[in-house]
TORBA-375400 format. One record per residue: z, x, y of N, C-alpha, C, O in turn. Coordinates in pm, whole numbers, padded with zeros to 5 digits, always signed. Example, Ala and Ser with C-alpha at 12.3 -4.5 7.8 and 13.67 -1.06 7.14 Angstrom:
BEGIN
+00780+01319-00569+00780+01230-00450+00780+01320-00330+00846+01424-00332/+00708+01285-00225+00714+01367-00106+00787+01290+00003+00804+01341+00114/
***
This chain:
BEGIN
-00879-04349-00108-00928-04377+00027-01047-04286+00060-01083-04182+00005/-01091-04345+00151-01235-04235+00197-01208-04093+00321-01228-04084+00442/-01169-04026+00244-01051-03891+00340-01146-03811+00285-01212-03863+00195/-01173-03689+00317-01244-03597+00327-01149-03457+00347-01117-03401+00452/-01118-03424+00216-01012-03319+00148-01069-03216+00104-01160-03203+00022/-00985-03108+00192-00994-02953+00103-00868-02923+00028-00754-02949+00067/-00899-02872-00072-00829-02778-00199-00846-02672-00122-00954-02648-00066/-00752-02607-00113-00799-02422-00062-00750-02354-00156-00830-02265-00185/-00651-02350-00224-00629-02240-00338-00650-02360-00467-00564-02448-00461/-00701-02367-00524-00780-02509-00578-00766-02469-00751-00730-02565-00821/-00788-02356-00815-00741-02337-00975-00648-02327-01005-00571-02294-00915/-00590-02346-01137-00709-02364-01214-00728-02565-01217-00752-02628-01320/-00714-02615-01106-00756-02753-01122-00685-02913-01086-00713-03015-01023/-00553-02845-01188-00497-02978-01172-00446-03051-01016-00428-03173-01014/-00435-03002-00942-00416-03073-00839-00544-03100-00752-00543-03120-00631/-00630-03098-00816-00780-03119-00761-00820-03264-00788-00849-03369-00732/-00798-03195-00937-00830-03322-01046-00720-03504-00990-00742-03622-01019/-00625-03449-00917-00535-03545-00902-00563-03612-00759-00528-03725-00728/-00626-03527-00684-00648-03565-00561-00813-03641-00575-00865-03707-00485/-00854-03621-00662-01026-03667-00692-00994-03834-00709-01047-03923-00643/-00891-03852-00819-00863-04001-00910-00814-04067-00774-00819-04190-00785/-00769-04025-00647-00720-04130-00555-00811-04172-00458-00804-04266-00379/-00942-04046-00483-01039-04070-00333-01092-04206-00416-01077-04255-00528/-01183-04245-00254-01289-04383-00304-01391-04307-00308-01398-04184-00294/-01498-04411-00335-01642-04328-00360-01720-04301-00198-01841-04288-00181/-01638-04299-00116-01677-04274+00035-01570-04120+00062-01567-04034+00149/-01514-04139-00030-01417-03977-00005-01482-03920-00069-01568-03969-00143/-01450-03774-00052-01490-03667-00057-01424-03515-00090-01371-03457+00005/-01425-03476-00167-01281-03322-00185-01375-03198-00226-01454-03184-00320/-01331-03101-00104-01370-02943-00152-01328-02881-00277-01437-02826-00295/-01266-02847-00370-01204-02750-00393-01251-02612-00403-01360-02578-00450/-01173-02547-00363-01194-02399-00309-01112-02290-00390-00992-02310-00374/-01133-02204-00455-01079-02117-00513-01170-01957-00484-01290-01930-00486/-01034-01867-00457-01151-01703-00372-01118-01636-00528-01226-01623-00587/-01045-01608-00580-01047-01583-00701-01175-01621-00808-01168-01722-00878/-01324-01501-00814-01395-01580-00872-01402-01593-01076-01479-01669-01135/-01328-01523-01129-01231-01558-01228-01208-01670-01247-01278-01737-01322/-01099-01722-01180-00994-01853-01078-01118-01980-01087-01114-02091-01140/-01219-01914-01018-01280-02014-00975-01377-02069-01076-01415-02186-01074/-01426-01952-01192-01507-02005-01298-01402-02075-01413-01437-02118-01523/-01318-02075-01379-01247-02187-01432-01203-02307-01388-01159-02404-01450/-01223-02285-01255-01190-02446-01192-01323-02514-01215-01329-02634-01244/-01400-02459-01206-01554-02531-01239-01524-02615-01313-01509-02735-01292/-01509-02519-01463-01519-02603-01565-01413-02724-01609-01428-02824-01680/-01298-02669-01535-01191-02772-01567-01242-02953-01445-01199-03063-01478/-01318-02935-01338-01367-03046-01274-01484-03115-01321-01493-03237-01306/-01602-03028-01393-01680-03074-01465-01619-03131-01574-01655-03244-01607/-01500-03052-01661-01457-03225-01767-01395-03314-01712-01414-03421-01770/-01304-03325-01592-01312-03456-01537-01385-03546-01540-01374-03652-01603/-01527-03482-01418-01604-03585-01369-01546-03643-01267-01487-03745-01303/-01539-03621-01160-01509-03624-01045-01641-03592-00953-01696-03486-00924/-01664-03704-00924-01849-03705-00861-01851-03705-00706-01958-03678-00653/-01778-03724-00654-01733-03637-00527-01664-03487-00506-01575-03447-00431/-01741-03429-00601-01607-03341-00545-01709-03208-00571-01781-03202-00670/-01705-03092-00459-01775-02939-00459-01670-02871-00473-01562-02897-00419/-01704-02738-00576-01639-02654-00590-01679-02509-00530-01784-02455-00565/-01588-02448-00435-01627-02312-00369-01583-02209-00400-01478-02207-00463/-01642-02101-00368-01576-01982-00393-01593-01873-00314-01664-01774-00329/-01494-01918-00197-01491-01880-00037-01311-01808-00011-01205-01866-00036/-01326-01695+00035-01203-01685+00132-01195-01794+00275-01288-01848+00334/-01060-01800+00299-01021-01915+00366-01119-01913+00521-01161-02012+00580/-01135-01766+00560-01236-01765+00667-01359-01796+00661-01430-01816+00759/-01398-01803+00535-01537-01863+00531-01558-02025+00622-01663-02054+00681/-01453-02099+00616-01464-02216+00658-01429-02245+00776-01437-02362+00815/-01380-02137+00862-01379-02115+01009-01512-02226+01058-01475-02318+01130/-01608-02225+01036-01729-02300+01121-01661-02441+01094-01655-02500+01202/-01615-02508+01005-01555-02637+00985-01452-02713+01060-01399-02819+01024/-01427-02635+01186-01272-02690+01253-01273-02829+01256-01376-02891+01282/-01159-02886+01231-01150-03031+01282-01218-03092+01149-01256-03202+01190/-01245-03086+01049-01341-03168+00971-01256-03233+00853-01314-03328+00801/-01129-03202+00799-01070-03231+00701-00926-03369+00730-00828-03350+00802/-00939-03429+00694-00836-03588+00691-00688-03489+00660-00586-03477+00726/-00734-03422+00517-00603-03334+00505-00632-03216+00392-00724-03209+00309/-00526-03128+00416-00573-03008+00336-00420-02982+00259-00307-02998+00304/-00473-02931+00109-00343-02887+00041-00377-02713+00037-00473-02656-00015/-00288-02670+00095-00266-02501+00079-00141-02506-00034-00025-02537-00007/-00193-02469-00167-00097-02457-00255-00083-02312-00285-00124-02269-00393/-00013-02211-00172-00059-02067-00185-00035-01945-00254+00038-01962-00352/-00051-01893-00246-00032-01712-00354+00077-01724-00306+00112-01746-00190/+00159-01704-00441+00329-01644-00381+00384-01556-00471+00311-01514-00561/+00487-01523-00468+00591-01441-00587+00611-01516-00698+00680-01454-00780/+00587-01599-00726+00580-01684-00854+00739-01689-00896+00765-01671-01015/+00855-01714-00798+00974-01678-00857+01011-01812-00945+01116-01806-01009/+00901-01979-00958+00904-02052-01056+00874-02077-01162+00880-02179-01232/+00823-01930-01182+00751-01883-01319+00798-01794-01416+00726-01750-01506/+00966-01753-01394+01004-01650-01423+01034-01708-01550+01006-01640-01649/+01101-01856-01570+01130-01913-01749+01028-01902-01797+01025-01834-01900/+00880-01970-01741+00753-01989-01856+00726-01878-01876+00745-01841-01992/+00675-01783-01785+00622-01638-01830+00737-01543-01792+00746-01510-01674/+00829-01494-01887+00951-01351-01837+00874-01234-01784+00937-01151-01719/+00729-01216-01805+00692-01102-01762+00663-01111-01637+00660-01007-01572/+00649-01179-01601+00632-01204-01401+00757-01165-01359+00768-01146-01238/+00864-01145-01434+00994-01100-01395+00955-00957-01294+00948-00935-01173/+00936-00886-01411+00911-00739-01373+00823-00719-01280+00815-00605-01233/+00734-00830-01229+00622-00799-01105+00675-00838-00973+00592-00830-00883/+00834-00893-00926+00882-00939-00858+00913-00795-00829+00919-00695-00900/+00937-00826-00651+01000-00705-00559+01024-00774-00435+01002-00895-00437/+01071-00712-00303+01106-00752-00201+00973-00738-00139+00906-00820-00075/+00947-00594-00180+00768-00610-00104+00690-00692-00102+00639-00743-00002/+00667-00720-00235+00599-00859-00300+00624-00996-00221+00548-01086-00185/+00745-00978-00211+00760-01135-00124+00725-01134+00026+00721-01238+00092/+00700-01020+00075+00676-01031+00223+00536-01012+00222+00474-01034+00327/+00486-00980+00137+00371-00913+00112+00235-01079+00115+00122-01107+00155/+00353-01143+00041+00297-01282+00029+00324-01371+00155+00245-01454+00199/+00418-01350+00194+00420-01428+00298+00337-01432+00421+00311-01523+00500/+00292-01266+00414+00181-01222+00569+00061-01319+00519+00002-01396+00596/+00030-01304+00370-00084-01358+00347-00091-01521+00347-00189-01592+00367/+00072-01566+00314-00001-01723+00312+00008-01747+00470-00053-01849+00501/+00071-01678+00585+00066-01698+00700-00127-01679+00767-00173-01731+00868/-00200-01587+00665-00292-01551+00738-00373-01685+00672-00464-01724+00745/-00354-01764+00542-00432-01856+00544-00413-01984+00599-00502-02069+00603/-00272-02002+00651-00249-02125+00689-00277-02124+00861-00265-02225+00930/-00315-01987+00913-00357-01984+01062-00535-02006+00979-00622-02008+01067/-00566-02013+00904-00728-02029+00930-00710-02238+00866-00776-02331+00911/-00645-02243+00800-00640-02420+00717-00562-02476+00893-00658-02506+00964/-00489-02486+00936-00401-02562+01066-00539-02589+01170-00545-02693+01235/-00672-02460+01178-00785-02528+01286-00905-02647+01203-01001-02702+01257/-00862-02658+01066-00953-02735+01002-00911-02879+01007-01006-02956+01000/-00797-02932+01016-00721-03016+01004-00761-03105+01116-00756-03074+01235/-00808-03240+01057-00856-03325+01225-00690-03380+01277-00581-03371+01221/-00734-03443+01415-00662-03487+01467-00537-03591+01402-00582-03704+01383/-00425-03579+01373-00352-03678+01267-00368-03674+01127-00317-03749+01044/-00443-03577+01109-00441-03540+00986-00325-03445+00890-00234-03388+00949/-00335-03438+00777-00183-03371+00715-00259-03237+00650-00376-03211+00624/-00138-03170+00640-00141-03028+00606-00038-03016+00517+00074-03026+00568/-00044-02992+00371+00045-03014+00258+00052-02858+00199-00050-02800+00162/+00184-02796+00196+00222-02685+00197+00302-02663+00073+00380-02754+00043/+00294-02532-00022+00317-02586-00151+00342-02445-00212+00241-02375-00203/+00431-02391-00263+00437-02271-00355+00471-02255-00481+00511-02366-00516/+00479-02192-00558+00592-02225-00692+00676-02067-00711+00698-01998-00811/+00704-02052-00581+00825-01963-00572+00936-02023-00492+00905-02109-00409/+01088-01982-00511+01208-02010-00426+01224-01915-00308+01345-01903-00288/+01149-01837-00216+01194-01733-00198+01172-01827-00019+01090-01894+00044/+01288-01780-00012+01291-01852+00181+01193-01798+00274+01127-01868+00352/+01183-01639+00259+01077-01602+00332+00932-01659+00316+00849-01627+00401/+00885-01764+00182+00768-01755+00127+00770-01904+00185+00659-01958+00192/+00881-01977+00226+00889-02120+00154+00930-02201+00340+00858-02243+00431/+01079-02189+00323+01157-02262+00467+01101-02190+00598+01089-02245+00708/+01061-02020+00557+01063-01983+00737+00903-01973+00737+00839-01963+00841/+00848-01975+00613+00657-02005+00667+00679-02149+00762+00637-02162+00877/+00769-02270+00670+00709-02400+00777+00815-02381+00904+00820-02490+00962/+00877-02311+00950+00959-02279+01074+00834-02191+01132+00769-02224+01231/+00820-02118+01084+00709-02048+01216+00561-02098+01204+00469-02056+01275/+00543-02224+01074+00396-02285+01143+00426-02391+01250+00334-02418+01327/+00555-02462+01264+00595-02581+01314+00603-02506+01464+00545-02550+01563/+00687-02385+01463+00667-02308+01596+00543-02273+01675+00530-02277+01797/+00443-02235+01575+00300-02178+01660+00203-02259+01655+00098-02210+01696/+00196-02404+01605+00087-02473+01597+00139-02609+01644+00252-02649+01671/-00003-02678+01646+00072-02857+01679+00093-02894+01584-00010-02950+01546/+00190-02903+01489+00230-02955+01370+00383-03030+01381+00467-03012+01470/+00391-03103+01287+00530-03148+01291+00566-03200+01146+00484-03264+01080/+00676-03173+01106+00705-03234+00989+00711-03400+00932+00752-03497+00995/+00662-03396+00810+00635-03527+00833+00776-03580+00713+00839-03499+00644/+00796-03710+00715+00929-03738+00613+00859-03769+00504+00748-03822+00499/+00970-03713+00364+00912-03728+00248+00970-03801+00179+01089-03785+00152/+00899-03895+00134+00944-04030+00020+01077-04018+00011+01137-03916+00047/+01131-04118-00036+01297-04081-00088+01301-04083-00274+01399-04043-00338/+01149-04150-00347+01096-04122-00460+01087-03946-00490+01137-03880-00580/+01013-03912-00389+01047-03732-00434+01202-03654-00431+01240-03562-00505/+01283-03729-00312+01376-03664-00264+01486-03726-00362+01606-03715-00336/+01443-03785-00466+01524-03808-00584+01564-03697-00728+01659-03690-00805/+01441-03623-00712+01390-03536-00847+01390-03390-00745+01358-03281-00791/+01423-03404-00634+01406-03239-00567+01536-03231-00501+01590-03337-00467/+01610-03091-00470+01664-03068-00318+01617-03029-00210+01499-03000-00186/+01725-03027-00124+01669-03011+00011+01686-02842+00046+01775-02767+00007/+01579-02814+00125+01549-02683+00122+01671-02639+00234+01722-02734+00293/+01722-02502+00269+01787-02453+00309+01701-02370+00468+01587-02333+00443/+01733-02350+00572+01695-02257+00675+01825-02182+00738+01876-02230+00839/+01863-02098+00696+01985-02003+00757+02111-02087+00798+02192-02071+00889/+02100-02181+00700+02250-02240+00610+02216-02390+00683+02317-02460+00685/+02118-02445+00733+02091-02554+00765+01993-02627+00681+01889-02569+00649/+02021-02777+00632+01949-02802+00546+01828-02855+00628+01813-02863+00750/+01750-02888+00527+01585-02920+00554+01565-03036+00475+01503-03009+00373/+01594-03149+00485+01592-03270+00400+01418-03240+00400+01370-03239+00287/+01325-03218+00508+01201-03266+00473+01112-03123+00417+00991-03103+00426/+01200-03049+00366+01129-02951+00288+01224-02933+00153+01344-02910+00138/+01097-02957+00050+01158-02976-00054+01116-02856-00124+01028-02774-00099/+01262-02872-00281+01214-02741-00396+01264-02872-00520+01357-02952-00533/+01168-02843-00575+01165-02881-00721+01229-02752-00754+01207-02636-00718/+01333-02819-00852+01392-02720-00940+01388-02763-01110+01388-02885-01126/+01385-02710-01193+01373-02708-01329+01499-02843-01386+01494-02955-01437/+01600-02749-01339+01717-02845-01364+01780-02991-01306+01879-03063-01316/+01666-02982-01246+01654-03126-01142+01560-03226-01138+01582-03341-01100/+01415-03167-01192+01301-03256-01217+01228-03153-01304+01250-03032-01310/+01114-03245-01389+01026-03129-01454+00963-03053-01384+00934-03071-01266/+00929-02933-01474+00849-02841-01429+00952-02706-01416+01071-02689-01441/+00858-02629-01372+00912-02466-01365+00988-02478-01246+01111-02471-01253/+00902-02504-01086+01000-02455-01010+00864-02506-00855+00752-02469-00889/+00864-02551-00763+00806-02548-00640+00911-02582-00539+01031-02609-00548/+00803-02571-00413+00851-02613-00285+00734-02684-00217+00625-02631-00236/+00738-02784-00147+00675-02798-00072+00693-02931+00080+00751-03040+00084/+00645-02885+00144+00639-03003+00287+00532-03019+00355+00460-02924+00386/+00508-03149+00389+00409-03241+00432+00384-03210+00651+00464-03244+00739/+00277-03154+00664+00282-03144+00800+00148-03215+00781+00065-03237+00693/+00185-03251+00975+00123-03374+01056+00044-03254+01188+00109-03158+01230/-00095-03284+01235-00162-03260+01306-00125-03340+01433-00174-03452+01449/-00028-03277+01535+00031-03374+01656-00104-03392+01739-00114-03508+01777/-00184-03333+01769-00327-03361+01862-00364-03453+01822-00369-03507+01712/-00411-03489+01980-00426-03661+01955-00605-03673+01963-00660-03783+01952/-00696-03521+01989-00851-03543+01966-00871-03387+01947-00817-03292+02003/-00971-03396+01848-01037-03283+01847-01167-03317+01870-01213-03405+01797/-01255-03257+01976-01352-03285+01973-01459-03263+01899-01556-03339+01912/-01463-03183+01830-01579-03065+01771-01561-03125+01604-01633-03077+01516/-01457-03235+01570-01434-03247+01429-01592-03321+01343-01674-03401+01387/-01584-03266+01235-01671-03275+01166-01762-03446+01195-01879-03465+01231/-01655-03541+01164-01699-03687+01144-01738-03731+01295-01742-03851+01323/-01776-03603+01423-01846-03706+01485-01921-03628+01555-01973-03652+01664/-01930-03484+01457-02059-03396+01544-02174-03436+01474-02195-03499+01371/-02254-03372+01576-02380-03437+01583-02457-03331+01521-02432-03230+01588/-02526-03305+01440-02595-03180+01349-02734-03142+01408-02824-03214+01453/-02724-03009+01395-02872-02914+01511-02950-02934+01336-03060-02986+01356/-02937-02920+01241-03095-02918+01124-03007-03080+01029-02895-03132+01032/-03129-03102+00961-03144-03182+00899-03159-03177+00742-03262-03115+00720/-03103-03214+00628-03081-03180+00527-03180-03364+00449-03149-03483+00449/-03289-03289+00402-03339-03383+00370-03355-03471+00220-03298-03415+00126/-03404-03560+00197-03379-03659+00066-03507-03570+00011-03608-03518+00060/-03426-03586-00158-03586-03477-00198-03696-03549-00253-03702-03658-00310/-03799-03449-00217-03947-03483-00235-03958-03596-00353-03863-03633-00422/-04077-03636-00361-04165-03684-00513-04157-03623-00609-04106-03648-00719/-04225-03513-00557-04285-03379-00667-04147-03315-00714-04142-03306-00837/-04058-03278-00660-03936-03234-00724-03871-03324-00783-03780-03281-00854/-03887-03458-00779-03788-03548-00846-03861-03514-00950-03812-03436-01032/-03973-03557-00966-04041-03576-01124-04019-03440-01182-03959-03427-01289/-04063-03345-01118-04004-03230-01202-03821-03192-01307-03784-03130-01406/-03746-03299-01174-03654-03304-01228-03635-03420-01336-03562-03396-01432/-03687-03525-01329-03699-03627-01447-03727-03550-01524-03628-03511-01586/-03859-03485-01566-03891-03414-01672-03806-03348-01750-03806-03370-01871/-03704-03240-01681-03609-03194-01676-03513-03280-01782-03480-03279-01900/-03492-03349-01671-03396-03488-01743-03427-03517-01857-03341-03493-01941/-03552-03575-01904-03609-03629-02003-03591-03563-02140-03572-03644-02231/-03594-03390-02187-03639-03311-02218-03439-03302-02266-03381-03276-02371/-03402-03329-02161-03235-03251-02179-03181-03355-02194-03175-03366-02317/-03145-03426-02158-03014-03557-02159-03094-03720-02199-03206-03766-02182/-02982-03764-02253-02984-03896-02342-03035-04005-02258-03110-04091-02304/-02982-04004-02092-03052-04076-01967-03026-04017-01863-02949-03926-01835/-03088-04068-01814-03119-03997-01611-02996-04006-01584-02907-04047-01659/-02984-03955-01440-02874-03917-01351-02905-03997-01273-03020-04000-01230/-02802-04092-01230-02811-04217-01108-02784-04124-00948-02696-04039-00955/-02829-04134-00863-02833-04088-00755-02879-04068-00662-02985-04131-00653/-02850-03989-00547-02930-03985-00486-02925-03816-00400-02831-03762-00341/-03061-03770-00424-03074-03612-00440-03136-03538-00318-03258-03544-00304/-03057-03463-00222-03172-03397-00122-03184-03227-00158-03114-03150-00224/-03268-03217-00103-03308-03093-00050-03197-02994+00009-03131-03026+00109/-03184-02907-00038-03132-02772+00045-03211-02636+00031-03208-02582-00080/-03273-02584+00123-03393-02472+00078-03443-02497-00055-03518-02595-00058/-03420-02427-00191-03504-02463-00303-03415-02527-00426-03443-02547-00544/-03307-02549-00358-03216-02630-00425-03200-02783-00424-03197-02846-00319/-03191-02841-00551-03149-02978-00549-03002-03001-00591-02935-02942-00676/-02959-03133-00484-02836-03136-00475-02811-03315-00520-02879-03404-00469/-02709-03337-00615-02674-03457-00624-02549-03526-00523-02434-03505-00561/-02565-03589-00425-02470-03557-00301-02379-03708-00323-02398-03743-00439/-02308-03784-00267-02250-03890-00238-02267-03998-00126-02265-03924-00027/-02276-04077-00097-02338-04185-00025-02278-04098+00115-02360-04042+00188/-02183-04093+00135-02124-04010+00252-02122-03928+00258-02012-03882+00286/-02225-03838+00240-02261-03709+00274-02296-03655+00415-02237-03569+00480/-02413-03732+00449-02451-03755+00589-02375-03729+00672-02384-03625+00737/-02278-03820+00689-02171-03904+00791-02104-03742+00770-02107-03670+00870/-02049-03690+00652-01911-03620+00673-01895-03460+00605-01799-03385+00624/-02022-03430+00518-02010-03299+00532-02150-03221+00515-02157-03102+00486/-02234-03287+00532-02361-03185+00536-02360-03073+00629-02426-02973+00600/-02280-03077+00761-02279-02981+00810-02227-02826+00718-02272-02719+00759/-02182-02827+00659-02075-02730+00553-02212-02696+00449-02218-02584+00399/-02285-02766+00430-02402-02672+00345-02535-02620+00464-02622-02534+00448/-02506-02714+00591-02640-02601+00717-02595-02506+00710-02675-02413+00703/-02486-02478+00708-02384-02359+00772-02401-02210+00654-02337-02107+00675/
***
């Protein structure tokens, strides 16, 4: 569909890569990784895709503060204790502590208060760890559901086949799920689907109106870049290319409409 998606903890890829194969060629996906390590590997893992909508950043989550309101939906898949990682890698054993887990939790609280103002109106907020730890997992979506307009949204009964239902101080959570090893593949996650209850944001990306103008590029730089082209690759690049200060950019038909503001900025 034509949704206009951020990745915020976005390496090394694969759930980028998965969210790219569903957009149309009117959608659009950030992925974002602050880890720049992290992130020179998500590069490369989206460049062998080929996924032609899709920018890769390498921003802490406040960087995108100027963006409120601009995203259809965002996956925060966040830093945690990795307690679903303890079969594949045993040495993450020894990096586990109690500190550690609270330690993580302040932090995915501090990114999901900056991802909850990006989120347009009715839009989803997909919450995701690959630790079991309640503090990291059931009481983050209890105190985002508490301090924000959010609401839980219901999850397939296809997922709720291969997962259980998460626990909150002995009450279950049918709509927060944990993948467990012994229950579906994989090591180990959690995650639940929140809903943006506001019914307008005004300021959201798809209907502000932009103070500069990001223009289609010149003559003289195309041909320079043909040349370019000519010199390097087997055939041209189909597209269509503007201007950003001395940069050329290969953008998507819906650029205009839905995120040029994010490169004025």
């Amino acid at each position: 569909r034509d949704a206009v998606v951020l990745d915020m903890c976005a390496a090394p890829g694969g759930k980028s890569t998965a969210i790219a194969q569903y957009l149309s060629e009117e959608g659009f996906l950030v992925s974002n990784e602050y880890v720049p390590q992290r992130a020179h590997v998500l590069v490369e893992n989206i460049t062998k895709w080929g996924a032609p909508n899709c920018v890769v950043t390498n921003n802490a989550p406040r960087h995108f503060e100027k963006l409120k309101s601009s995203f259809d939906a965002i996956l925060v898949d966040a830093p945690c204790s990795g307690e679903g990682m303890f079969r594949k890698n045993p040495e993450t054993i020894n990096e586990w502590s109690e500190e550690n887990v609270l330690m993580c939790a302040n932090r995915q609280k501090e990114i999901l208060e900056v991802a909850q103002r990006l989120v347009a109106a009715g839009g989803k907020l997909v919450y995701s760890t690959c630790t079991f730890a309640p503090d990291e997992d059931e009481k983050i979506v209890k105190w985002f559901i508490e301090t924000f307009n959010f609401e839980l949204e219901n999850i397939p009964e296809e997922i709720k086949d291969v997962t259980v239902s998460g626990n909150l101080d002995g009450t279950t959570q049918e709509n927060m799920r944990k993948f467990y090893p012994f229950v579906s593949k994989g090591e180990g996650q959690f995650v639940a689907v929140l809903k943006n209850t506001e019914e307008d944001r005004k300021d959201s990306l798809h209907a502000r109106k932009h103070s500069k103008s990001i223009y289609n590029a010149g003559r003289s730089h195309l041909k320079l870049f043909e040349e370019f082209e000519d010199q390097t690759f087997d055939e041209r690049i189909k597209g269509r290319f503007v201007e950003v200060g001395t940069n050329l950019y290969l953008v998507p038909e819906c650029f205009d409409a839905k995120v040029q503001t994010a490169l004025e900025d």
